[in-house]
mmCIF file as gemmi writes it, N, C-alpha and C atoms, coordinates in Angstrom:
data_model
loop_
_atom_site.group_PDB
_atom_site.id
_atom_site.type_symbol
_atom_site.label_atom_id
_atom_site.label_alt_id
_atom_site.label_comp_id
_atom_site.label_asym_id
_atom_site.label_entity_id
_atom_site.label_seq_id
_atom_site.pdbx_PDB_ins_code
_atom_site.Cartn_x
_atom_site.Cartn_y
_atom_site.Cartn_z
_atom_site.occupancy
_atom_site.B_iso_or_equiv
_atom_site.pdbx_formal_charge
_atom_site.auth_seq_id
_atom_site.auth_asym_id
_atom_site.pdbx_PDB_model_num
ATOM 1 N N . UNK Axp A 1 ? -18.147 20.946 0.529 1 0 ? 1 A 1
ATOM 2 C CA . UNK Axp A 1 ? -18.477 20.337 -0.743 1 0 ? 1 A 1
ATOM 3 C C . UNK Axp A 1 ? -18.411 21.398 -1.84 1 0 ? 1 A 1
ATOM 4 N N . UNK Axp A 2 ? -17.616 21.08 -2.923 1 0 ? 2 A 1
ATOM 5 C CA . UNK Axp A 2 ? -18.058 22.027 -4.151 1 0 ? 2 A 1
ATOM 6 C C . UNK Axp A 2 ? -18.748 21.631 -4.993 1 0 ? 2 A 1
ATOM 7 N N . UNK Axp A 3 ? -19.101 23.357 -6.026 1 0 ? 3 A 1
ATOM 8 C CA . UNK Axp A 3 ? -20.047 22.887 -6.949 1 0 ? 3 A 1
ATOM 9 C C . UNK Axp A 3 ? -19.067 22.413 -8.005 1 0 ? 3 A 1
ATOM 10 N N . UNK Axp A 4 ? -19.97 21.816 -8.805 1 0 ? 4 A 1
ATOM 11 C CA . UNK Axp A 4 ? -19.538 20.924 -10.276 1 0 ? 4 A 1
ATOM 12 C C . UNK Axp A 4 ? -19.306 22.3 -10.763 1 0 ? 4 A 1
ATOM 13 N N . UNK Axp A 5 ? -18.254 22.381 -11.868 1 0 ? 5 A 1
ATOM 14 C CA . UNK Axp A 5 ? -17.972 23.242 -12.91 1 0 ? 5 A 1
ATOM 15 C C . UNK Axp A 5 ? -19.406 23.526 -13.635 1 0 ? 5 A 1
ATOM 16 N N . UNK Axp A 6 ? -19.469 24.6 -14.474 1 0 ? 6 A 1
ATOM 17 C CA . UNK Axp A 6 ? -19.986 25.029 -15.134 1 0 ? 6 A 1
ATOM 18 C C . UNK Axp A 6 ? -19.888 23.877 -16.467 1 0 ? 6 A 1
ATOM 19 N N . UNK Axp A 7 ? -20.736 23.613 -17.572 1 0 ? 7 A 1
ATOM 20 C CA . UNK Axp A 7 ? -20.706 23.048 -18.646 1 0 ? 7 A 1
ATOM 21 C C . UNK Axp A 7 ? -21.203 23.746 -19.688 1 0 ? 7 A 1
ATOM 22 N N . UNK Axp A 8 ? -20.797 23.189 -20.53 1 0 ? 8 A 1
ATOM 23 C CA . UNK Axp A 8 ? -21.123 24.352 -21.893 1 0 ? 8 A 1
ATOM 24 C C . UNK Axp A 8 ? -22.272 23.249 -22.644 1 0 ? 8 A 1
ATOM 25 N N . UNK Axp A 9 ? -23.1 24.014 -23.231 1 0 ? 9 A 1
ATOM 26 C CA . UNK Axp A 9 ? -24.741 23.726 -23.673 1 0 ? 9 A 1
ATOM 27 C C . UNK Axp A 9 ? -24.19 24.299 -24.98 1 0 ? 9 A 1
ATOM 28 N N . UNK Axp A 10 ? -24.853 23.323 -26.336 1 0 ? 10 A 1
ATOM 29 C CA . UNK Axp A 10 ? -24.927 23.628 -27.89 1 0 ? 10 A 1
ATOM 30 C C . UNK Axp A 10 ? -26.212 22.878 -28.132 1 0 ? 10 A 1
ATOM 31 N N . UNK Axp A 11 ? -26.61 23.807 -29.559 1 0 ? 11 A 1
ATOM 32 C CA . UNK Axp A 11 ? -28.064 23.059 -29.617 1 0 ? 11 A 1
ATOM 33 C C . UNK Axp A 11 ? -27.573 22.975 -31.273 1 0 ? 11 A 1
ATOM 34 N N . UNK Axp A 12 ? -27.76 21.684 -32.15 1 0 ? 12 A 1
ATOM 35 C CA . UNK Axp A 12 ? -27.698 21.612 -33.06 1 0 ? 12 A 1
ATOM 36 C C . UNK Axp A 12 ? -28.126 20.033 -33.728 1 0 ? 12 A 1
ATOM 37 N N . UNK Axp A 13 ? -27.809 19.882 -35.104 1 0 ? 13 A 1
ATOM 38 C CA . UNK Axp A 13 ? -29.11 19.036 -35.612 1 0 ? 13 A 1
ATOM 39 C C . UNK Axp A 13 ? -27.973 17.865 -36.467 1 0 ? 13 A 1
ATOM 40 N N . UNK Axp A 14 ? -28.911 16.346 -35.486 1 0 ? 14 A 1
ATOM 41 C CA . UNK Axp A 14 ? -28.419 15.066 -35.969 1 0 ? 14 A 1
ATOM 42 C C . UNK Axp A 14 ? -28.183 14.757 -37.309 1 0 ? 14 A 1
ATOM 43 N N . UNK Axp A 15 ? -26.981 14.736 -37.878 1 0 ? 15 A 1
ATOM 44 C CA . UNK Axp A 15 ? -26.856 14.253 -39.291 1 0 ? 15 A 1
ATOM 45 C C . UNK Axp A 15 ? -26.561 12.587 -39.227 1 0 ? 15 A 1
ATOM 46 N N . UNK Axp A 16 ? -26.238 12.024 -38.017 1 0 ? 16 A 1
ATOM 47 C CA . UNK Axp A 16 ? -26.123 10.541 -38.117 1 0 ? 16 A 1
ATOM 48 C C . UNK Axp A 16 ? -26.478 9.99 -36.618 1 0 ? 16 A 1
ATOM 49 N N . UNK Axp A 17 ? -26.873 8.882 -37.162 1 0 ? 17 A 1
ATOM 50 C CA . UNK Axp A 17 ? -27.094 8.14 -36.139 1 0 ? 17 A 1
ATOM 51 C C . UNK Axp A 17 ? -26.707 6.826 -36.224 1 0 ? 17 A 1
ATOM 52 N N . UNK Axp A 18 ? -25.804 6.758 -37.546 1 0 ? 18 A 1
ATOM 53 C CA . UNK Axp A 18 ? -25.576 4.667 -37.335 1 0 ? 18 A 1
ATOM 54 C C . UNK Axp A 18 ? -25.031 3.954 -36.745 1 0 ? 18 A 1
ATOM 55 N N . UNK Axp A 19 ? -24.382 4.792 -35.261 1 0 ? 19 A 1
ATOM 56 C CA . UNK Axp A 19 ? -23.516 4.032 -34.354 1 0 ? 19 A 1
ATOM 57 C C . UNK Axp A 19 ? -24.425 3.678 -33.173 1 0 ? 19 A 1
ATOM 58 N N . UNK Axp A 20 ? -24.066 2.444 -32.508 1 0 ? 20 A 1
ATOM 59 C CA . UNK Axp A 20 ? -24.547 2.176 -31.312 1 0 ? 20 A 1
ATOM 60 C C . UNK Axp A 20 ? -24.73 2.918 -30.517 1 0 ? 20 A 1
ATOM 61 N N . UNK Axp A 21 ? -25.467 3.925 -29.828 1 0 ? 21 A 1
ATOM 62 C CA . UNK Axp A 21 ? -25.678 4.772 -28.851 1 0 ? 21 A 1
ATOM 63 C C . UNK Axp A 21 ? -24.528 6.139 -28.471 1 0 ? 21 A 1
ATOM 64 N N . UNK Axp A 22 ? -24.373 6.529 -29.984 1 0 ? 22 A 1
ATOM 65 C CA . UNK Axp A 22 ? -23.872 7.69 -30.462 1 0 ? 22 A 1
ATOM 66 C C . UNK Axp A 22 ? -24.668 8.299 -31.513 1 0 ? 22 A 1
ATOM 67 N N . UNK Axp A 23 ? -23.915 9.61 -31.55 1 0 ? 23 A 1
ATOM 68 C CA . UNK Axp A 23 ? -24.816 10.002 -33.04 1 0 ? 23 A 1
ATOM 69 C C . UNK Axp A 23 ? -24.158 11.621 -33.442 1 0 ? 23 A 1
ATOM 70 N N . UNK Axp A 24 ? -23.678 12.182 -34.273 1 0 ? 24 A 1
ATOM 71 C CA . UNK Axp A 24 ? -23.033 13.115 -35.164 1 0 ? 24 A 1
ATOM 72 C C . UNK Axp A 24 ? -24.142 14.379 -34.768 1 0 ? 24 A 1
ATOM 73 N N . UNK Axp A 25 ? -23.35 15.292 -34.215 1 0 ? 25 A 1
ATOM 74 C CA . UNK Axp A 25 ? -24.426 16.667 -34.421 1 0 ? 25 A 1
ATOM 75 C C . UNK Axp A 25 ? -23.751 17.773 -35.102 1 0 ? 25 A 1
ATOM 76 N N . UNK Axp A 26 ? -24.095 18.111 -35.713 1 0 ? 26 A 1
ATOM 77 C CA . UNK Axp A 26 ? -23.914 19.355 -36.221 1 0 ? 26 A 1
ATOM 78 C C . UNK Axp A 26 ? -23.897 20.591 -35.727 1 0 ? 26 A 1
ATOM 79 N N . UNK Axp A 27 ? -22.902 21.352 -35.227 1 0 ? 27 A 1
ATOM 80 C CA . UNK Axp A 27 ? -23.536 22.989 -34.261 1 0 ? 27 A 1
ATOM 81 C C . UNK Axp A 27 ? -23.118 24.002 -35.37 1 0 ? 27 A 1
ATOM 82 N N . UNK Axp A 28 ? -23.975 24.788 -35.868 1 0 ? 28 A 1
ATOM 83 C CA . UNK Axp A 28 ? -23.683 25.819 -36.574 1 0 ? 28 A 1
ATOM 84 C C . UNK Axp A 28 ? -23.565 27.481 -35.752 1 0 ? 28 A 1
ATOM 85 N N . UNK Axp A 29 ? -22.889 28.556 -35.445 1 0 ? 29 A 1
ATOM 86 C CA . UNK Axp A 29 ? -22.838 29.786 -34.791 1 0 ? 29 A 1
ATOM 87 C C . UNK Axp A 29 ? -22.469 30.654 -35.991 1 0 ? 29 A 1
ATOM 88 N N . UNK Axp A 30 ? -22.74 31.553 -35.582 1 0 ? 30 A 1
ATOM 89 C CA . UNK Axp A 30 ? -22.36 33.194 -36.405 1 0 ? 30 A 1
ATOM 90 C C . UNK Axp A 30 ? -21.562 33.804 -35.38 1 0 ? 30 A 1
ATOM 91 N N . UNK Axp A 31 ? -20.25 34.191 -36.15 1 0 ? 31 A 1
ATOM 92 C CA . UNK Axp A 31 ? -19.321 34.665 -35.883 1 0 ? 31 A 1
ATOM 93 C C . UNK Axp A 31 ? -19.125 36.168 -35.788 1 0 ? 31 A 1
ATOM 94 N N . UNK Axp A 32 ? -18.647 37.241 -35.601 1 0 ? 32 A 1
ATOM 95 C CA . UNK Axp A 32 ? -18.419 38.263 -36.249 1 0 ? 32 A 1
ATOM 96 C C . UNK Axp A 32 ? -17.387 38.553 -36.592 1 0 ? 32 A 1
ATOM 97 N N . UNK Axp A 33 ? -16.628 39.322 -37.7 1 0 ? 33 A 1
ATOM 98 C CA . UNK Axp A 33 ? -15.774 39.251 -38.286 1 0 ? 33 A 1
ATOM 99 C C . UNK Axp A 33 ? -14.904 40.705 -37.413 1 0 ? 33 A 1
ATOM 100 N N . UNK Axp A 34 ? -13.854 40.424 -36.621 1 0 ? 34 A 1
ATOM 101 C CA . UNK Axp A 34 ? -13.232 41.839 -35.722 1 0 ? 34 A 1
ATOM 102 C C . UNK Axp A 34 ? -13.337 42.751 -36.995 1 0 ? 34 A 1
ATOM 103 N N . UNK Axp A 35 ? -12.876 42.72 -38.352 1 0 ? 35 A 1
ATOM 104 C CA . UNK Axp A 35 ? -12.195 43.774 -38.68 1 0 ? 35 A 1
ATOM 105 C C . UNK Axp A 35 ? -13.574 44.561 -39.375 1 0 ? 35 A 1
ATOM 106 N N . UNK Axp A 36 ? -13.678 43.107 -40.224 1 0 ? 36 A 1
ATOM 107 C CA . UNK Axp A 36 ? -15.185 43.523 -41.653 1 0 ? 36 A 1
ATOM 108 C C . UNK Axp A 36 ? -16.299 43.862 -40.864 1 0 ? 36 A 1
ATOM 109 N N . UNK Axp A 37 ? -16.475 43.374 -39.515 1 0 ? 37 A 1
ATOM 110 C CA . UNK Axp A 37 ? -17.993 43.53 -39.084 1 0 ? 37 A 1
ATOM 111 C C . UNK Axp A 37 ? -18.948 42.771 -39.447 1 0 ? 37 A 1
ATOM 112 N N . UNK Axp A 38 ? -18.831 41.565 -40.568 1 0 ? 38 A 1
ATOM 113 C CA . UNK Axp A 38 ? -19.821 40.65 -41.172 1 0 ? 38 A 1
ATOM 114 C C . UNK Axp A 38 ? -19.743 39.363 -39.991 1 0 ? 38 A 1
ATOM 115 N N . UNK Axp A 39 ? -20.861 39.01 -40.115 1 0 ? 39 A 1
ATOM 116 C CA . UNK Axp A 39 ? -21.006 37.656 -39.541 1 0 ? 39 A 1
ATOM 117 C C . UNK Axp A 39 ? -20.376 36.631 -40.376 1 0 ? 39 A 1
ATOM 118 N N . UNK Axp A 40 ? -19.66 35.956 -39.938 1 0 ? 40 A 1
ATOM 119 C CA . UNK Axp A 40 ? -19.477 34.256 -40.41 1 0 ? 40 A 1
ATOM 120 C C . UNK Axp A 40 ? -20.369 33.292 -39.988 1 0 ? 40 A 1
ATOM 121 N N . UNK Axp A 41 ? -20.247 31.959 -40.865 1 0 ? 41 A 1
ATOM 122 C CA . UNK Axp A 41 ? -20.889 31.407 -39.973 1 0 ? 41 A 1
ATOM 123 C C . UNK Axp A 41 ? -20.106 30.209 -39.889 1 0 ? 41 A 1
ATOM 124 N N . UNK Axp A 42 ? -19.325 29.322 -38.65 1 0 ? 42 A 1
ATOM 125 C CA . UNK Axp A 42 ? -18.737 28.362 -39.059 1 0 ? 42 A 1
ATOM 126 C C . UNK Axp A 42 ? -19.756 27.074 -38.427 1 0 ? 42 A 1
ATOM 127 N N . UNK Axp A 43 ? -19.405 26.072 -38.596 1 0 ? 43 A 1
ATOM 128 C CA . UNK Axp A 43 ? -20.113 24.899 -38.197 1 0 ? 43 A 1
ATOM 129 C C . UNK Axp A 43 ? -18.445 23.587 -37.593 1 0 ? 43 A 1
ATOM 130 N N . UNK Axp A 44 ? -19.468 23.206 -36.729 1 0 ? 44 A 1
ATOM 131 C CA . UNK Axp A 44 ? -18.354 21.864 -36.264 1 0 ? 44 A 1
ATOM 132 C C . UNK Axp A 44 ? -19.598 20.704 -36.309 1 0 ? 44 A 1
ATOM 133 N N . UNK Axp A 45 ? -18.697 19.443 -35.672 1 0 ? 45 A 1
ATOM 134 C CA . UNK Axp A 45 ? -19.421 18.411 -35.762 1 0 ? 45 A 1
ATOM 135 C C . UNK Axp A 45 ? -19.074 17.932 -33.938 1 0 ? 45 A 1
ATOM 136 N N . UNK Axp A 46 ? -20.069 17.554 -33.8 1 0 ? 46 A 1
ATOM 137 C CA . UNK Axp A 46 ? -19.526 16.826 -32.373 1 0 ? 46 A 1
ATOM 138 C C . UNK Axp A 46 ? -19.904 15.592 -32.177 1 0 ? 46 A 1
ATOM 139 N N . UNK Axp A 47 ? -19.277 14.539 -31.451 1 0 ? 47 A 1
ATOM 140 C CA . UNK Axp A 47 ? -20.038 12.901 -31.172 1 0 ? 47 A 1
ATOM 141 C C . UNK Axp A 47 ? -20.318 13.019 -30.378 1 0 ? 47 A 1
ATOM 142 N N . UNK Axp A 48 ? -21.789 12.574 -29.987 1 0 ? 48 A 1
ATOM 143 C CA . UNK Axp A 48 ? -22.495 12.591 -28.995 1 0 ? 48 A 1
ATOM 144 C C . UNK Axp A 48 ? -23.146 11.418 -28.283 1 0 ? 48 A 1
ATOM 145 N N . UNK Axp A 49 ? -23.026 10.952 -26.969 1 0 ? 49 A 1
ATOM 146 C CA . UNK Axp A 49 ? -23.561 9.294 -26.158 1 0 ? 49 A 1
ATOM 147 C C . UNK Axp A 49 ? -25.141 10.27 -26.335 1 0 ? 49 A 1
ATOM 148 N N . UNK Axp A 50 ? -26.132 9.222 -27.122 1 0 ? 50 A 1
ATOM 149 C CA . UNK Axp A 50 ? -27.204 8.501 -26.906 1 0 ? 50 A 1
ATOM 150 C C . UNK Axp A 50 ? -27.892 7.032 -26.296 1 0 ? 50 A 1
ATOM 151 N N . UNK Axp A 51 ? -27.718 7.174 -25.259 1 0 ? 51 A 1
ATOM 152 C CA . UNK Axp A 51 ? -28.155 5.98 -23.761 1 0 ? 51 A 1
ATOM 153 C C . UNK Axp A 51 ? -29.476 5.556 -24.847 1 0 ? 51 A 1
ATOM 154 N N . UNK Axp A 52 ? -30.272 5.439 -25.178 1 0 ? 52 A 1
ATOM 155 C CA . UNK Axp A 52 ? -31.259 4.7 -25.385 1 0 ? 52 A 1
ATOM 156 C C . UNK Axp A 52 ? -31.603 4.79 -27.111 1 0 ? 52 A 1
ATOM 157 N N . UNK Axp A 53 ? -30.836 5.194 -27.588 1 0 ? 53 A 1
ATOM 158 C CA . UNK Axp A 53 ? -30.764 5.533 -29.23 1 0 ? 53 A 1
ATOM 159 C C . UNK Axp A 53 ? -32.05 6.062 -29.821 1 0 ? 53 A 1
ATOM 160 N N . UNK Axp A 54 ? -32.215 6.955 -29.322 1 0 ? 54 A 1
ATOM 161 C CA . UNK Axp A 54 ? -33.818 7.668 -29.466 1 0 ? 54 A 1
ATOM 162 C C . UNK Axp A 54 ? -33.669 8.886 -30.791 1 0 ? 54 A 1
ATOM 163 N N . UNK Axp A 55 ? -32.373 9.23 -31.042 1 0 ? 55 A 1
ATOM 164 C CA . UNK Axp A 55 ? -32.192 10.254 -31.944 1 0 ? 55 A 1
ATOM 165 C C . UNK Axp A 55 ? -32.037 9.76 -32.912 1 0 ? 55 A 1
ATOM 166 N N . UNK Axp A 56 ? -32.462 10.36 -34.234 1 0 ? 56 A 1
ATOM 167 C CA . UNK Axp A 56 ? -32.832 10.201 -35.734 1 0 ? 56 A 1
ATOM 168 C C . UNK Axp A 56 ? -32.655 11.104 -36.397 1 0 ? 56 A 1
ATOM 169 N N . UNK Axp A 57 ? -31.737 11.084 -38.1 1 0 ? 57 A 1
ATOM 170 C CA . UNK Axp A 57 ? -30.915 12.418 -38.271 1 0 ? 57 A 1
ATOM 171 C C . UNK Axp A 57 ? -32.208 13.259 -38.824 1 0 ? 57 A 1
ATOM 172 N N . UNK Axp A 58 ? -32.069 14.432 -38.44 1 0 ? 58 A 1
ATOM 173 C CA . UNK Axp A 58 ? -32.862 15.985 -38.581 1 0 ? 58 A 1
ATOM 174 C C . UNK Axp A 58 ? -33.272 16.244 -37.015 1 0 ? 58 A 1
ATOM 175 N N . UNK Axp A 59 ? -33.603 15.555 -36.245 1 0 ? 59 A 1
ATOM 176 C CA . UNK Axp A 59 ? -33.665 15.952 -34.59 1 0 ? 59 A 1
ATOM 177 C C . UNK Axp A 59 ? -32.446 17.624 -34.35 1 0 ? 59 A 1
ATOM 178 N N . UNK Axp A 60 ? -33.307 18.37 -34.074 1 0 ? 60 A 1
ATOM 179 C CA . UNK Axp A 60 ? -32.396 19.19 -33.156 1 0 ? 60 A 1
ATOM 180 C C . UNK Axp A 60 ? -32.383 18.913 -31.904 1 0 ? 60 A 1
ATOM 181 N N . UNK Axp A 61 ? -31.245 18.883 -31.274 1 0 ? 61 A 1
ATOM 182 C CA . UNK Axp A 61 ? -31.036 18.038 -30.259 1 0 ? 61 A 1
ATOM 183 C C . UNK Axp A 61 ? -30.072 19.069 -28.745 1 0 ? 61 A 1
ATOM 184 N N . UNK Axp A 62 ? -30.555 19.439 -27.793 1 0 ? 62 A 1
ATOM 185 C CA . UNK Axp A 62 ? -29.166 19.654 -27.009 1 0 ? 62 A 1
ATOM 186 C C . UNK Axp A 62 ? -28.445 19.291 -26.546 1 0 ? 62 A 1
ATOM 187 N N . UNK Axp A 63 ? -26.811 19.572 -26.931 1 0 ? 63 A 1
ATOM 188 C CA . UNK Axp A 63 ? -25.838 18.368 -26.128 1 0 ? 63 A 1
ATOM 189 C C . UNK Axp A 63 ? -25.169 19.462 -25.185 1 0 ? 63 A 1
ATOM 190 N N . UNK Axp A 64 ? -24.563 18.577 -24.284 1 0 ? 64 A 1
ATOM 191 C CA . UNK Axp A 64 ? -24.111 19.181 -22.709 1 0 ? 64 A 1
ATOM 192 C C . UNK Axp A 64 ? -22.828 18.666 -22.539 1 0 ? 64 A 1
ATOM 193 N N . UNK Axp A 65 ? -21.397 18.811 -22.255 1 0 ? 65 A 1
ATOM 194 C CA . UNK Axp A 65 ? -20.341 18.845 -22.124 1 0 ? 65 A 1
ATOM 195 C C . UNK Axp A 65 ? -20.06 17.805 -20.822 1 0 ? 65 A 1
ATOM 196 N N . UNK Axp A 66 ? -19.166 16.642 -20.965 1 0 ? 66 A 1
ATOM 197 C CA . UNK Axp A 66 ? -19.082 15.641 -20.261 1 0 ? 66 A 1
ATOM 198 C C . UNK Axp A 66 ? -18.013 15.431 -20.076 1 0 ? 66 A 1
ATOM 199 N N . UNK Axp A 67 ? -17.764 13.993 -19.298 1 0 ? 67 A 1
ATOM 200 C CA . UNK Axp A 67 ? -16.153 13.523 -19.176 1 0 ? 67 A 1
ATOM 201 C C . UNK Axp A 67 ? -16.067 12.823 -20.321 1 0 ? 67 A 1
ATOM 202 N N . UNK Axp A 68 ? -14.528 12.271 -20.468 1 0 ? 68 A 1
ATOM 203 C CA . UNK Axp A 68 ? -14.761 11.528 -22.116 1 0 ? 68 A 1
ATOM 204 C C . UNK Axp A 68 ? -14.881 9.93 -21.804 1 0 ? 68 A 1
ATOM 205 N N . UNK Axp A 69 ? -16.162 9.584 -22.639 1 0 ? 69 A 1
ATOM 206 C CA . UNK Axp A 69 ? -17.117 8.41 -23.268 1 0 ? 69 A 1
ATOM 207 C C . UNK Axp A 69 ? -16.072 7.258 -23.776 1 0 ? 69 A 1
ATOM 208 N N . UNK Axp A 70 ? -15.128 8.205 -24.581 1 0 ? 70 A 1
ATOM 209 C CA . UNK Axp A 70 ? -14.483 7.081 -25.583 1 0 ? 70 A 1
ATOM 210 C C . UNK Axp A 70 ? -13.405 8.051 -26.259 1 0 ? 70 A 1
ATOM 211 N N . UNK Axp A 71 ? -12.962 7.675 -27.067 1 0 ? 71 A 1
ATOM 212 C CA . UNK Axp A 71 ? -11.875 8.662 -27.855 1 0 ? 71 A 1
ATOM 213 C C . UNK Axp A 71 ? -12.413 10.141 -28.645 1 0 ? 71 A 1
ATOM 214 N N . UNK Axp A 72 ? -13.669 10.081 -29.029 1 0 ? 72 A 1
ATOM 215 C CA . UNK Axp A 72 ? -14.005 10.794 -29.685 1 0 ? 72 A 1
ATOM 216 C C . UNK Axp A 72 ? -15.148 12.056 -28.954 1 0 ? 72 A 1
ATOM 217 N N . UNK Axp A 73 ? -15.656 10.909 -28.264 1 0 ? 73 A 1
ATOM 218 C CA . UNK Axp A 73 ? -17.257 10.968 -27.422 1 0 ? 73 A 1
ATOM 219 C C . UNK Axp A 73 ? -16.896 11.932 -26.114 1 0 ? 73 A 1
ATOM 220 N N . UNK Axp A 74 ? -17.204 13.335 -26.142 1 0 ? 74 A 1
ATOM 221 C CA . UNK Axp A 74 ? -17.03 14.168 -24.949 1 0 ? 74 A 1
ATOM 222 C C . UNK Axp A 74 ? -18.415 15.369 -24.619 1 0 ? 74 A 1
ATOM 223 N N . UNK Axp A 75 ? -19.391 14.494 -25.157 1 0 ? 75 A 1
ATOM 224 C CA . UNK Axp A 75 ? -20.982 15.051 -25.354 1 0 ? 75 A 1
ATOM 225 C C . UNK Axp A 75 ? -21.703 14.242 -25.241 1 0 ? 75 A 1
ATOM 226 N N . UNK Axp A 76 ? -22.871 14.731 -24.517 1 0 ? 76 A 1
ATOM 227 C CA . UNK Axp A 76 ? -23.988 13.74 -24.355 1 0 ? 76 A 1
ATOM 228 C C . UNK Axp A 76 ? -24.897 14.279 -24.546 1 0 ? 76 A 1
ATOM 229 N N . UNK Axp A 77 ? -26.352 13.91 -25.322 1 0 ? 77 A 1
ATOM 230 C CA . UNK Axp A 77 ? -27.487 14.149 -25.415 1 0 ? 77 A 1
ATOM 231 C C . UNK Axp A 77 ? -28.591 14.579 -24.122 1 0 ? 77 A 1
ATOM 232 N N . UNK Axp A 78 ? -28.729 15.72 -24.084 1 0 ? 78 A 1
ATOM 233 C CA . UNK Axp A 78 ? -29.304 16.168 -22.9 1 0 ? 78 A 1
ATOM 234 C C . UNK Axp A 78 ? -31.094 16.36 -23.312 1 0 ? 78 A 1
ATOM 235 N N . UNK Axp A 79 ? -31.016 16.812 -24.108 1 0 ? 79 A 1
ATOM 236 C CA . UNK Axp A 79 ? -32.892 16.156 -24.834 1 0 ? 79 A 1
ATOM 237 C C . UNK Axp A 79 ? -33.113 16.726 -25.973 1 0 ? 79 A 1
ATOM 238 N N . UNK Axp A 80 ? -34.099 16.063 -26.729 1 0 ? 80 A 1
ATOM 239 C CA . UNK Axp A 80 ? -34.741 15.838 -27.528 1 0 ? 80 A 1
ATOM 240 C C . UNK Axp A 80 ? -35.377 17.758 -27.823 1 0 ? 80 A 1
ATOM 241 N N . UNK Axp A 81 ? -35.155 18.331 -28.796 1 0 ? 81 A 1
ATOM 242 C CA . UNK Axp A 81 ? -36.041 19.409 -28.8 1 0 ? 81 A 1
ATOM 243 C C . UNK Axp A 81 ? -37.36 19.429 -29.823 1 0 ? 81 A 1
ATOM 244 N N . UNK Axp A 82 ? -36.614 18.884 -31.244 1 0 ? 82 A 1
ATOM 245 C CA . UNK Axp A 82 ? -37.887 18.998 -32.342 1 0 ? 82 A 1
ATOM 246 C C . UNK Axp A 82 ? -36.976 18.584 -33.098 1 0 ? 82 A 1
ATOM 247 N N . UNK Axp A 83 ? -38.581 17.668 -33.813 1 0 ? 83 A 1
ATOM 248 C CA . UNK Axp A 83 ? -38.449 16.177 -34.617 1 0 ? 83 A 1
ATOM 249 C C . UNK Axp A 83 ? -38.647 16.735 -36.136 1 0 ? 83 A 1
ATOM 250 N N . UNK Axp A 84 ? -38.314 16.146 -37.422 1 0 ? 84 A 1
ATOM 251 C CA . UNK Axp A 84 ? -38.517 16.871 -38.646 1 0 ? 84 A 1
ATOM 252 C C . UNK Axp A 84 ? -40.092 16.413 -38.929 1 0 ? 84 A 1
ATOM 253 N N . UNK Axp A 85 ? -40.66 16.889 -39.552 1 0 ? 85 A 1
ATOM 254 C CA . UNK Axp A 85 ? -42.354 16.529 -39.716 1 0 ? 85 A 1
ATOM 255 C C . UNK Axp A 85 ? -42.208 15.509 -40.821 1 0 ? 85 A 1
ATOM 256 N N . UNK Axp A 86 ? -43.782 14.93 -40.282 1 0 ? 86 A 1
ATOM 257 C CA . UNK Axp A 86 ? -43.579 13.488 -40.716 1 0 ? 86 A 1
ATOM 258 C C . UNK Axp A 86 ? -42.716 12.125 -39.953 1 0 ? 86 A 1
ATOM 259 N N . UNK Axp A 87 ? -41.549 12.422 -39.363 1 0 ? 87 A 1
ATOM 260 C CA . UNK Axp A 87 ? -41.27 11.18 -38.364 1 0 ? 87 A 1
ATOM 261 C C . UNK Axp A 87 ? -42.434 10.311 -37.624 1 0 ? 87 A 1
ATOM 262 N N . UNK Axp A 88 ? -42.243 9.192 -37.385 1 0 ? 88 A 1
ATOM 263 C CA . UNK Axp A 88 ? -42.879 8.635 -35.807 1 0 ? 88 A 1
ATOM 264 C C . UNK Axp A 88 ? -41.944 8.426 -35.284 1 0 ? 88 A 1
ATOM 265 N N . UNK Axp A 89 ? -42.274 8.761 -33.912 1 0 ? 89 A 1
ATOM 266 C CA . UNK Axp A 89 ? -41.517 8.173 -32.412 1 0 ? 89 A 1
ATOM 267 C C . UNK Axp A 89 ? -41.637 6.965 -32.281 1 0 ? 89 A 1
């Protein structure tokens, strides 16, 4: 029996949620620049399956690397880390 591949883990923060059991994350990293030595910082967006639509945009959230969902959808919500203050659950 083998093991499952390795998956790649990003932690970054819900800007949408108005799709049916998806939702927009945001991953921001710092780069370093080979030549200048400065950090960059770039940002992507990723779509992410939310099974029970529990995420709400400002959630930082971790997503985990999957098979593909749908055309877009190759991330899934692996949990919940911290909620913006003031929300209810």
């Amino acid at each position: 029996m083998t093991d499952r591949k390795i998956r790649k883990l990003r932690r970054g923060v819900v800007v949408s949620n108005k799709m049916d059991k998806s939702v927009v994350v945001l991953v921001e990293e710092l780069k370093l620049h080979r030549r200048y030595h400065k950090y960059i910082k770039r940002s992507k967006k990723f779509m992410a399956h939310d099974e029970n639509n529990e995420c709400l945009p400002g959630d930082v959230v971790d997503i985990i690397e999957s098979r593909p969902l749908s055309k877009l959808k190759r991330w899934r919500v692996l949990k919940i880390i911290e909620r913006p203050v003031g929300e209810n659950e």
